[in-house]
DRENSETI-134657 format. One line per 10 residues: their letters; for each residue x, y, z of C-alpha. Coordinates in steps of 0.001 Angstrom, whole numbers. Layout:
A = X:Y:Z  ...
# end
This chain:
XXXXXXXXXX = 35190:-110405:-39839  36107:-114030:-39035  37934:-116225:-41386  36320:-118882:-42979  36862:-122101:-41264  37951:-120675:-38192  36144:-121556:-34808  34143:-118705:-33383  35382:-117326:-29580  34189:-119010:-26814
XXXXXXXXXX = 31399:-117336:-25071  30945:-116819:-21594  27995:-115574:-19343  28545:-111992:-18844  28494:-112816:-14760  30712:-116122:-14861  34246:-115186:-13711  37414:-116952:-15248  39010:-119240:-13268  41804:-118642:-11233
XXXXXXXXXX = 45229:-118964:-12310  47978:-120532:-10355  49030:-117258:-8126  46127:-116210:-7581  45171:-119858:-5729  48572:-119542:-3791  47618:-116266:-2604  44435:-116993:-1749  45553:-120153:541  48647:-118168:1943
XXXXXXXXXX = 45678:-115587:3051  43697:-118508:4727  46942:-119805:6397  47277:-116221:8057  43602:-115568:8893  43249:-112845:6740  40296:-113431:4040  37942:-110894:3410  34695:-112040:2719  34347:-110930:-625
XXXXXXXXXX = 37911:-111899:-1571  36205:-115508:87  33374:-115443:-1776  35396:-114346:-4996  37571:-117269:-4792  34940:-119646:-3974  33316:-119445:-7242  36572:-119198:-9695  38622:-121288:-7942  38709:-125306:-8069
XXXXXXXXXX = 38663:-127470:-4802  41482:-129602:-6166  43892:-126849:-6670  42590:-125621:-3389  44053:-128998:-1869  47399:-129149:-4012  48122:-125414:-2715  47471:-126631:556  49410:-129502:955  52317:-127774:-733
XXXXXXXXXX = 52277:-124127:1455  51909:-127268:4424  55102:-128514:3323  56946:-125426:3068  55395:-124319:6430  56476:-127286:8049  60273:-127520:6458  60822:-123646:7701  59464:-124709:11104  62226:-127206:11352
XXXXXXXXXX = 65007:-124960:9477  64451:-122466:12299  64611:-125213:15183  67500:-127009:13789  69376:-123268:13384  68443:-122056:17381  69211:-125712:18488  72236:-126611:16557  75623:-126281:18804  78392:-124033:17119
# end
């Protein structure tokens, strides 16, 4: 039984899906960077993920992409 004064839980649909948490988004982009989305996995994602954290994730896995591209170059390149 609730307390009295206390706020009841917060109900959901039974078919609405949480949204994503922060992993899960990185994952899913990291999947999109390799080609390797399953549709449902797509179509999963689509509806509990946000567009803006779709862009941050993005942007940042970019970044990282880009830096290790030029690690490696600078490493084969480099004279010893």
């Amino acid at each position: 039984m609730p307390q009295p004064g206390s706020a009841p839980p917060p109900v959901r649909a039974p078919d609405e899906q949480p949204r994503a948490g922060f992993f899960r988004v990185l994952a899913a982009v990291f999947a999109s960077f390799l080609g390797i989305r399953k549709k449902a996995a797509g179509e999963r994602d689509a509806i509990s993920i946000k567009p803006l954290h779709v862009i941050v994730a993005g942007l940042l896995g970019a970044a990282i992409l880009a830096a290790a591209v030029l690690s490696l170059v600078r490493f084969i390149t480099h004279p010893n």
